[in-house]
VOGU-3710 file (C-alpha; in Angstrom, 3 decimals, decimal comma):
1> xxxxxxxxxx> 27,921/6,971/11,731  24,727/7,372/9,389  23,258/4,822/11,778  23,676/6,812/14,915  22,517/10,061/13,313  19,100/8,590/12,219  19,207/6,573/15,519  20,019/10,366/17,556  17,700/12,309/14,888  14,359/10,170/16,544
11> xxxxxxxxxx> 14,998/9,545/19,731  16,166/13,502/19,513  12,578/14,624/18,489  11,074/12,449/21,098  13,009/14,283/23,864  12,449/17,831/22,202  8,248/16,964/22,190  8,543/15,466/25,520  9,784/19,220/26,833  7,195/21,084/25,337
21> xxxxxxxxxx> 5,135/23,307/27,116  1,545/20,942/27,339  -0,629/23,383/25,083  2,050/23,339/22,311  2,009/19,494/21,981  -1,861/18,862/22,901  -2,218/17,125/19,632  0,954/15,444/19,865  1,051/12,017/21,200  4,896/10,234/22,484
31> xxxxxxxxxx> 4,794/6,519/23,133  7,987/4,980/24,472  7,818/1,453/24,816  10,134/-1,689/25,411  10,529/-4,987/24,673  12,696/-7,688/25,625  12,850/-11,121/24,085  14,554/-14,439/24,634  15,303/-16,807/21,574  16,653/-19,826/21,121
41> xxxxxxxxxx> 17,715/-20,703/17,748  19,506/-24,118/16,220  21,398/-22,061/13,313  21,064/-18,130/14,127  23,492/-17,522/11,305  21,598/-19,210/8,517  24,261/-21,436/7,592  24,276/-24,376/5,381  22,879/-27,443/7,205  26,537/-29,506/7,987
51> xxxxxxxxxx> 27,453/-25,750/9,478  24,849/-25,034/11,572  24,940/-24,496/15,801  22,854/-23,518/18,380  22,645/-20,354/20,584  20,223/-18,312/22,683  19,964/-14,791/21,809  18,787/-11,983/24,228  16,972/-9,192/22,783  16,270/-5,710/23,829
61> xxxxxxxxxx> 14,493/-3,134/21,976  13,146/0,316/23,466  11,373/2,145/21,133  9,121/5,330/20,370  6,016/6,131/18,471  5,316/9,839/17,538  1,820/10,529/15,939  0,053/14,078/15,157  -3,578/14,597/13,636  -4,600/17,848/12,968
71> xxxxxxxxxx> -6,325/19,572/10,220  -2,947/21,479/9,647  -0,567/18,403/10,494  -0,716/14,574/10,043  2,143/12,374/11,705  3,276/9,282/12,265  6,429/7,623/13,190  7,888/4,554/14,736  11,439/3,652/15,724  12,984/0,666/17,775
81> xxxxxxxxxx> 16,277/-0,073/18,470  17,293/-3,441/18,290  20,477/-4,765/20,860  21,542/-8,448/20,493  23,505/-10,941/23,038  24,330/-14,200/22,174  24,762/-17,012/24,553  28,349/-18,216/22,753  30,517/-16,272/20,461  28,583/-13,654/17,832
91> xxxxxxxxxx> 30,360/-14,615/14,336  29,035/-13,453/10,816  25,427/-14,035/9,942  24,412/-12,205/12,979  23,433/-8,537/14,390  24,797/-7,120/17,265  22,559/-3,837/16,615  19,869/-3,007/14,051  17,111/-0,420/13,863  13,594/-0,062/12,250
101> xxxxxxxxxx> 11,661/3,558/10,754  8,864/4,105/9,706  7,739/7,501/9,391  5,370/9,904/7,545  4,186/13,481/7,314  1,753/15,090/5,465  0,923/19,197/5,873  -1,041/22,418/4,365  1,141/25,408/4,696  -1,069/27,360/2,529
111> xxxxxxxxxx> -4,688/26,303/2,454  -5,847/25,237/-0,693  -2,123/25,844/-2,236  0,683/25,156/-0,882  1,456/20,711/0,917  4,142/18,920/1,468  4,899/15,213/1,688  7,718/13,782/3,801  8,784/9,945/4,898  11,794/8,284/5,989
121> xxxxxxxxxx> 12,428/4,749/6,580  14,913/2,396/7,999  14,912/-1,707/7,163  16,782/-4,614/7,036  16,478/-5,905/3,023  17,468/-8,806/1,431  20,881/-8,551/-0,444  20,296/-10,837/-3,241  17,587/-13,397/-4,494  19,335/-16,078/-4,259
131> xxxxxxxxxx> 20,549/-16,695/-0,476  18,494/-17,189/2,912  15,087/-15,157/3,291  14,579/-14,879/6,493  11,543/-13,310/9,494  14,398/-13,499/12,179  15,235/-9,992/13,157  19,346/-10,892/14,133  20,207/-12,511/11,236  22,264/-10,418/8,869
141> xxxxxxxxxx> 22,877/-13,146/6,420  22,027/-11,836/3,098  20,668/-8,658/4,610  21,850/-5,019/4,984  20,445/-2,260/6,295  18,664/0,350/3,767  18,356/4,223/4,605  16,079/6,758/3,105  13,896/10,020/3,184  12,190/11,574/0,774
151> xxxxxxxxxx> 10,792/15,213/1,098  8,054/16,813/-1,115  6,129/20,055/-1,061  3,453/20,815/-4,013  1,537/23,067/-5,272  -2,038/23,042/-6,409  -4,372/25,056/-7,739  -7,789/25,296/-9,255  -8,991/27,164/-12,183  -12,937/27,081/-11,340
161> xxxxxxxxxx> -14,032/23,962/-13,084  -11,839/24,333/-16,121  -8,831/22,442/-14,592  -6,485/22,004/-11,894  -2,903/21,673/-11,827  -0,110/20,153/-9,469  4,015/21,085/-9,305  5,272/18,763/-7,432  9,449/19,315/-6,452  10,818/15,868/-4,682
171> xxxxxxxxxx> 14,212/15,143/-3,194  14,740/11,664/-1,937  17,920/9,808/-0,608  18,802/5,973/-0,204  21,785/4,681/1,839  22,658/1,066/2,804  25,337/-0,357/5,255  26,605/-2,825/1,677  29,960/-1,097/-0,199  29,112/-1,992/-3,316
181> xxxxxxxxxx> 25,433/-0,345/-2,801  26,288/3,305/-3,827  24,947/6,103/-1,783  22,158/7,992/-3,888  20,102/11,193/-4,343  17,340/12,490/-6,774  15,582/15,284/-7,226  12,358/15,441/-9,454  9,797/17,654/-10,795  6,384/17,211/-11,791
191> xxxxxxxxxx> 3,942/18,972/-13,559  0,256/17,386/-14,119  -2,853/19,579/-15,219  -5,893/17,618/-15,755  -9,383/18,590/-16,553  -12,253/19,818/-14,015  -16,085/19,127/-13,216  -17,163/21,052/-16,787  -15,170/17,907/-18,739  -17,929/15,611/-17,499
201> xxxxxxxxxx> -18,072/13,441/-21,226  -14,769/14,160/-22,566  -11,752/14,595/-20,096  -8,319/14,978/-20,234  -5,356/15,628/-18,554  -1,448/16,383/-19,175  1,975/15,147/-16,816  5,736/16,397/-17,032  8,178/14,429/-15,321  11,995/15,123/-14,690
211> xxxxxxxxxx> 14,088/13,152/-12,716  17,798/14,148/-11,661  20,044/10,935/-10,134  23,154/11,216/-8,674  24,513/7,157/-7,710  28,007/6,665/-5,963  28,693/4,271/-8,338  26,625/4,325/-11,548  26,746/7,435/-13,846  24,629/10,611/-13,249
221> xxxxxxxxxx> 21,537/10,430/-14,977  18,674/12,649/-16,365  15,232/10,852/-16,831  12,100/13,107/-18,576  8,965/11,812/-19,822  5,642/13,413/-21,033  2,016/11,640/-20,795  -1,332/13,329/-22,144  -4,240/11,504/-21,755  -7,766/11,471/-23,207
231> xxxxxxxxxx> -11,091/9,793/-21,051  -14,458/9,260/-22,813  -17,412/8,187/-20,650  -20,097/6,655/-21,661  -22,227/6,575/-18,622  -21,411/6,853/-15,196  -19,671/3,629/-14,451  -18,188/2,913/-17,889  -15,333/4,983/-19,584  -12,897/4,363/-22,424
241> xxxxxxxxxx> -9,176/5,923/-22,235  -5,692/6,735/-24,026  -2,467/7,931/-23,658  0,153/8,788/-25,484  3,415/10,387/-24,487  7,252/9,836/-24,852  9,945/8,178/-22,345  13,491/9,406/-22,479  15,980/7,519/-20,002  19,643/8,202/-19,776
251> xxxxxxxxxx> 21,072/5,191/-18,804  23,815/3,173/-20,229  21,937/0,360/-22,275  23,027/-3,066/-23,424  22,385/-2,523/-27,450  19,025/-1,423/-26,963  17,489/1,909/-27,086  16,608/4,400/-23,723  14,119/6,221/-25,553  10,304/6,263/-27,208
261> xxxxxxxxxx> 7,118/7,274/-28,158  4,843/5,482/-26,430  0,754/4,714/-26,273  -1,947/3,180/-24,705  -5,754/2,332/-24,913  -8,147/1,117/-21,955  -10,954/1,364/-19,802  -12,415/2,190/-16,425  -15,409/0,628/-15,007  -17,215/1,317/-11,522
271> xxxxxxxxxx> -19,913/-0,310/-11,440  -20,380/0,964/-7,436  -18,480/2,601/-4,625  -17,277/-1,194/-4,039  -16,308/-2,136/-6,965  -13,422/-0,790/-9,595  -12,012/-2,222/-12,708  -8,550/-0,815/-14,715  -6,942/-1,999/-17,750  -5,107/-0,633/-20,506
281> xxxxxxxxxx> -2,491/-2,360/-23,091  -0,170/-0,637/-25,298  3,511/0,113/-26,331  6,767/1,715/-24,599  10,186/2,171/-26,481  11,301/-1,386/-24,447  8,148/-3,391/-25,797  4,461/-3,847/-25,365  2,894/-2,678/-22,120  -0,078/-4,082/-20,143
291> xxxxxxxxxx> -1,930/-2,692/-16,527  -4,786/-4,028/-14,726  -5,671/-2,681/-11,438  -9,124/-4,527/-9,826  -10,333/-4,267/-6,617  -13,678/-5,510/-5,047  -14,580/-5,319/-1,134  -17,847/-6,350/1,052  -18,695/-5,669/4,448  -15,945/-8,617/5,464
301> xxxxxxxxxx> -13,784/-9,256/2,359  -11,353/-7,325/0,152  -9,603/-8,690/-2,851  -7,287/-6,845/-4,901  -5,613/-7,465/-8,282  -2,877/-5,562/-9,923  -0,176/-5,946/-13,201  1,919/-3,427/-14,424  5,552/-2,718/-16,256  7,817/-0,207/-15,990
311> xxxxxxxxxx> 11,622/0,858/-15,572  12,608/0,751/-12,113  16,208/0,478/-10,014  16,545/-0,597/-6,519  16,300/2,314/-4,776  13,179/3,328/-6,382  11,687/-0,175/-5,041  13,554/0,863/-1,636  11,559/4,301/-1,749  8,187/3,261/-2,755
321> xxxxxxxxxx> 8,074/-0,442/-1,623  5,718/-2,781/-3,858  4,661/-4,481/-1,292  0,563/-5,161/-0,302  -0,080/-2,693/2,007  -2,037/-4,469/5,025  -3,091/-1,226/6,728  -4,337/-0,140/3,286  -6,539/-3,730/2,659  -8,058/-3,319/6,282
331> xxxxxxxxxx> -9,132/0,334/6,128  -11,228/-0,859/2,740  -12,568/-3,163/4,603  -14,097/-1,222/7,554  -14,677/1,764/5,634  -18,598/1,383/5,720  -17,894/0,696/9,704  -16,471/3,999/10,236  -16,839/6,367/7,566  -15,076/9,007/9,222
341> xxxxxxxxxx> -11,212/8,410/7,959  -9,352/9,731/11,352  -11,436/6,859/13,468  -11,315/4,032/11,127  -7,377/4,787/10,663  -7,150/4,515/14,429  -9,330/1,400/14,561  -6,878/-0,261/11,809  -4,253/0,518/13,793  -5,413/-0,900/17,423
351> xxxxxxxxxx> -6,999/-3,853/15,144  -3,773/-4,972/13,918  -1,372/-4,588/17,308  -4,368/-6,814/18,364  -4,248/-9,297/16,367  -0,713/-9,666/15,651  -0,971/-8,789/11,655  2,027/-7,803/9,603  2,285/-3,977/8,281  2,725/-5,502/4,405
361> xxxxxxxxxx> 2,645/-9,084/3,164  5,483/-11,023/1,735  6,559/-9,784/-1,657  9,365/-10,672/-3,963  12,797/-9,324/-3,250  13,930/-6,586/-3,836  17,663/-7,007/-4,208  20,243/-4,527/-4,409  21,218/-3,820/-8,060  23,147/-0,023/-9,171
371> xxxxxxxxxx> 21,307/-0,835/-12,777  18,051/-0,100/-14,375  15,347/-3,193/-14,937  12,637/-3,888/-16,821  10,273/-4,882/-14,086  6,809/-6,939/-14,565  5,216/-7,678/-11,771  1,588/-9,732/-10,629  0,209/-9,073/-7,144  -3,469/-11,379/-6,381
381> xxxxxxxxxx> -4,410/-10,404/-2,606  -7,717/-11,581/-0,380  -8,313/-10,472/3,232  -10,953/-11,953/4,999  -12,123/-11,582/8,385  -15,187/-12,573/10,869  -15,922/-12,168/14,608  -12,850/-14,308/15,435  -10,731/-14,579/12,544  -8,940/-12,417/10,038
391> xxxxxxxxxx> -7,182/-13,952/6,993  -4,792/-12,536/4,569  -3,518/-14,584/1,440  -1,261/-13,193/-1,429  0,296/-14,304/-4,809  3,245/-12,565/-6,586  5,100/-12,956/-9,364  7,790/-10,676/-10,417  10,223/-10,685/-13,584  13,038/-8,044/-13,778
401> xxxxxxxxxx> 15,284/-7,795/-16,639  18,537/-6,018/-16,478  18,968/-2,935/-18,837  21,438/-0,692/-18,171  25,423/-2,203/-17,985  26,615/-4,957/-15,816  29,802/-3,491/-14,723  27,833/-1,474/-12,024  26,892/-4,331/-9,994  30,413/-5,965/-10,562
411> xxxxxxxxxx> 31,038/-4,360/-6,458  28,049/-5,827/-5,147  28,705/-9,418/-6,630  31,789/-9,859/-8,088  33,140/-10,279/-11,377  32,079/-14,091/-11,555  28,303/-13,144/-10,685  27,646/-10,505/-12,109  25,044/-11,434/-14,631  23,470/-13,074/-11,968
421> xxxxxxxxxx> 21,044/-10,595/-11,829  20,397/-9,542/-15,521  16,858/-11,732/-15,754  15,400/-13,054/-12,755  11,883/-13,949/-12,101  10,345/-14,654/-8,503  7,155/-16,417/-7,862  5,355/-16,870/-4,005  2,640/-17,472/-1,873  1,689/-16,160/1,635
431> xxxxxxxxxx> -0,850/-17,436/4,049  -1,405/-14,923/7,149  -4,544/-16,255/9,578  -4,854/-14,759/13,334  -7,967/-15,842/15,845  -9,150/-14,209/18,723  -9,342/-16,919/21,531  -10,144/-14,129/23,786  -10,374/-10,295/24,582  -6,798/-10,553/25,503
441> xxxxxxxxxx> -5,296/-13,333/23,691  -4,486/-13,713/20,175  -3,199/-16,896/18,095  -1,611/-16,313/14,799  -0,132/-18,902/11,784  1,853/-17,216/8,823  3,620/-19,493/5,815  5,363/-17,935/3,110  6,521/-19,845/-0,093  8,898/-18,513/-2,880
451> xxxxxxxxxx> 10,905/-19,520/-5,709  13,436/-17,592/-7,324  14,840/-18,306/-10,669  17,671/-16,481/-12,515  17,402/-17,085/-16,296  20,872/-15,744/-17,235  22,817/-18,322/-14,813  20,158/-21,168/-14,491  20,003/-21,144/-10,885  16,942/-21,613/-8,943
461> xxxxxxxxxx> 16,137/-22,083/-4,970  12,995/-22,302/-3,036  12,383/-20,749/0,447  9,937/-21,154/2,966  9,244/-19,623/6,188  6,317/-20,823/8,871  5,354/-18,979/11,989  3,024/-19,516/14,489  3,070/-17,254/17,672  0,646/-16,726/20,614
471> xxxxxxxxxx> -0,270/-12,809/22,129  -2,074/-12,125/25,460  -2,640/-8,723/27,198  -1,915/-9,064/31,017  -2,314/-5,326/31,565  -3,501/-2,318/29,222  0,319/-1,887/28,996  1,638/-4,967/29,019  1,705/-8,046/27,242  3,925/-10,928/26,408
481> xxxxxxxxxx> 4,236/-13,775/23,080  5,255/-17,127/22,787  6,764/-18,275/19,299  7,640/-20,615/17,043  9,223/-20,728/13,316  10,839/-22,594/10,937  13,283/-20,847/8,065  14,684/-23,291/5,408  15,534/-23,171/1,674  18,284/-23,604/-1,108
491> xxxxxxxxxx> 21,539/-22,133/-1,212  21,856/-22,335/-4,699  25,239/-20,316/-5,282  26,616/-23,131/-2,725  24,740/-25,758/-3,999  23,905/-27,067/-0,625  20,614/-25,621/1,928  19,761/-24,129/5,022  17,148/-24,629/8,127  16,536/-22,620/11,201
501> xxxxxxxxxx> 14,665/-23,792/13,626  13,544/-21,107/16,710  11,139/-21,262/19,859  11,165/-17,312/21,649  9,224/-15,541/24,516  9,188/-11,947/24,330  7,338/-9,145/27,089  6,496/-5,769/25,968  5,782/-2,165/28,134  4,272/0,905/26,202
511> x> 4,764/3,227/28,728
//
C-alpha cells in the first residue's frame, strides 16, 4: 500500500503539471522517459554457488523527472518504476516490482525570513552487512526497500552585523518493506545564533537542538543537546576554535551512560578559495572525539578527506546518507568553468548522464538496526578528469558500536543473531573510470571492494562487484548500453559464497 501511494503521489504531480495552463508551469520542466532492458544472469537470486541457476530477466521502467529553478522555487525530482519478468519461475531473491526517488525542494516564502527544506526518497538498501552486496537492480536478496521524507521550514533573521539567528522546525519519516524495521517519525527543533561581520577577530556562535522519536518498535525517545562555540583568527586564512556544550540522549544503554558535558579545541585554515583545512579533537560523554574535514581542488582534480564520530541509528543514515556525493565532487570541480551556480549545476548534470557516472560512490552499509551506535567513520575521495576521461576513486572505513539494548533488533535478526550487530567495522575501495570514445559513445569500468567484520561474533566476508558497460546516443532522445558485471563474495552466516555473473542490453526514450 505505502508503495503505491508514493508510486500514485509522483506520477500524480506529473499529470497535475502536465495540465497546467503553459504560463503557470513556464519554469517547470516534465520529462517522462522509458527504458527497457534485457538481462541474462547465471544466479539472479544471489544464491550460494552449489544453488545457483540461470534466467533472463526482462525489464521495464518508465519514469519521470520534475525540475523547477526560480528565484522563488528550486526543484528536482526523479522517479522510475521498475517491472521484472523472468524467463523461468520468479522464487525468493528476486523483484517482481521496485521503485527509485529522489527528490528535493528548496523555497523563500518570505524574503529574507521565512525557507523551507523538503526531500523524499525511495531505495533499495542492504539488510545486513553480512550477506550479498549487490549493483543488480532485481535482486532482493539482502535488500528491502526504505521510505522517507523529511520537511523543514526555517526562519532567519539578521540583527545588522551583530548576529544572525536560525529556528529551524523538522519532521522526517522512514518506512521500509522489512517487519522487524519499525516504522518511524521525528520531529526536531533547532535554534543556532552565531556572530556577524563586526566579530571579525573574535567570533562566536550558540546551537539548541531537540529531537522527538517515535520507533514502532524501540521506545519513544527525547534527544537535546547544547553547543557554544568560540573562533579566534589570527589572520585571514588561519583561525583557532572551541566548543563546549552538553549531549543528553534518552536511549536505553548497555551499563553506560546517555549523557555529558562535552568539549573541543581546533583549527581552520584557508589558505585560498581552493583550499580548506578542519580539525578539532576533544571529549563526548561516550569517549574522546576527533573531526577532520580537508578538501583541495584544481582546474581538473578534487580530493576530499573527512573523519568524524557521533551517535547515529539507521534511519538517521537512511535520511542523510553518508555517502560521497558525486554531483557535489564535480560541481567543485568546474566551479571556475562556470561560476554562475544554475549553469554549472546543469552542466554536472548533462556531464554525468553523459558519461555514465554514479549519483554517490560506494560506501559502507548501512544496515537496518532499531538501536543507537557509536559510529566512526573515514571517507578519502579523488576525482579526476581530462578531455576524455573522468576518474573517481574512494576509501572508507566505518566502525559502529551498538549502544542502546539488543532486544530491539531481536525482530530483524533473531534471537541467535542478535549481537551480530553490536560492533562491526567495514573497510572498501571503489574505482569508477568512464572515457569518451566519441561525442556519442561512452565506455565506463567500476570495481568495488569491501570487507566487513563483526567483532562481537567473529565473522568476516569480503565482497566485490566489477562493471564495465558501454553508452552511445543514436538520437538526442535515444540511446542504448551494453553491459557486463560480476557480483561475488562470502556468505559468512552460511559459511559457504556467492557469484553472479550478468551480460544486459538496455534502450532508453526521454520523451
Amino acid at each position: 500500500m505505502a508503495k503505491c501511494q508514493a508510486r500514485c503521489a509522483v506520477l500524480g504531480s506529473a499529470m497535475l503539471l502536465a495540465l497546467l495552463p503553459s504560463a503557470v508551469r513556464a519554469a517547470w520542466q516534465v520529462k517522462p522517459s522509458v527504458e527497457m532492458r534485457e538481462t541474462w544472469s547465471d544466479n539472479p537470486e544471489m544464491r550460494s554457488d552449489d544453488q545457483k541457476r540461470s534466467q533472463f530477466i526482462t525489464a521495464v521502467s518508465p519514469g519521470v523527472s520534475i525540475s523547477n529553478d526560480t528565484p522563488r522555487l528550486q526543484v528536482a525530482a526523479s522517479y522510475q518504476l521498475n517491472a521484472f519478468a523472468y524467463s523461468d519461475e520468479r522464487v525468493t531473491g528476486s523483484d517482481r516490482f521496485n521503485s527509485t526517488l529522489s527528490a528535493t525542494a528548496k523555497g523563500n516564502l518570505i524574503h529574507e525570513f521565512l525557507y523551507f527544506d523538503a526531500s523524499a526518497g525511495i531505495a533499495q538498501a542492504p539488510v545486513s552487512a553480512f550477506g550479498p552486496v549487490s549493483n543488480s537492480p532485481y535482486s532482493d536478496t539482502n535488500r528491502s526497500e526504505v521510505r522517507s521524507y523529511r520537511i523543514s521550514p526555517f526562519m532567519v533573521h539578521r540583527f545588522g552585523t551583530f548576529a544572525s539567528t536560525q529556528l529551524r522546525y523538522s519532521h522526517d519519516l522512514v518506512d521500509s518493506d522489512l517487519g522487524g524495521f519499525g516504522r518511524s517519525t521525528s520531529d526536531v527543533i533547532d535554534l543556532s545564533i552565531n556572530s556577524g561581520m563586526a566579530f571579525k577577530t573574535l567570533g562566536w556562535g550558540l546551537q539548541l537542538n531537540r529531537e522527538n522519536l517515535e520507533d514502532g518498535i524501540a521506545p519513544k525517545s527525547i534527544n537535546s543537546s547544547a553547543l557554544a562555540s568560540l573562533r579566534y583568527s589570527l589572520n585571514r586564512q588561519f583561525s583557532l576554535t572551541a566548543t563546549g556544550g552538553y549531549d543528553k540522549f534518552d536511549y536505553e544503554g548497555m551499563g553506560e551512560g546517555t549523557k555529558g558535558a562535552s568539549w573541543s579545541l581546533g583549527f581552520n585554515f584557508e589558505p585560498s578559495t581552493r583550499t580548506s583545512l578542519r580539525a578539532s579533537a576533544g571529549r563526548r560523554y561516550y569517549g574522546n572525539s576527533y573531526f577532520l574535514a580537508a578538501t583541495h581542488r584544481s582546474r581538473n582534480t578534487v580530493w576530499s578527506i573527512n573523519y568524524s564520530d557521533d551517535v547515529s541509528t539507521s534511519r538517521g543514515n537512511f535520511l542523510l546518507p553518508s555517502a560521497v556525493d558525486t554531483t557535489s565532487m564535480l560541481n567543485q570541480m568546474f566551479m571556475a568553468n562556470f561560476p554562475d551556480p544554475v549553469q554549472r549545476a546543469a552542466y554536472v548534470e548533462a556531464y554525468i548522464q553523459a558519461l555514465g557516472l554514479p549519483r554517490s560512490l560506494p560506501n559502507a552499509v548501512n544496515y537496518f538496526s532499531n538501536r543507537y551506535s557509536l559510529q566512526r567513520q573515514f571517507n578519502a575521495s579523488v576525482a579526476l578528469r581530462s578531455a576524455r576521461t573522468t576518474t573517481m576513486v574512494t576509501v572508507f572505513k566505518m566502525r559502529r558500536e551498538a549502544l542502546s539494548l539488543v532486544q530491539y533488533d531481536s525482530p530483524l535478526m533473531g534471537s541467535g543473531q542478535q549481537n551480530l550487530n553490536d560492533n562491526t567495522d567495514q573497510t572498501g575501495v571503489s574505482l569508477n573510470a568512464s572515457y569518451k570514445l566519441s561525442a556519442r559513445t561512452t565506455a565506463a569500468l567500476s570495481a568495488n571492494l569491501s570487507r566487513s567484520k563483526s567483532l562481537s561474533g567473529d565473522l568476516s566476508e569480503n565482497n566485490r562487484q566489477f562493471r564495465f558497460h558501454m553508452t552511445h546516443t543514436f538520437q538526442p532522445r535515444l540511446s542504448g548500453g551494453l553491459e557486463v558485471r560480476r557480483n561475488s563474495g562470502g556468505l559468512a552466516l552460511q559459511s559457504s559464497s556467492y557469484a553472479e555473473n550478468a551480460v544486459s542490453a538496455s534502450l532508453s526514450m526521454k520523451f
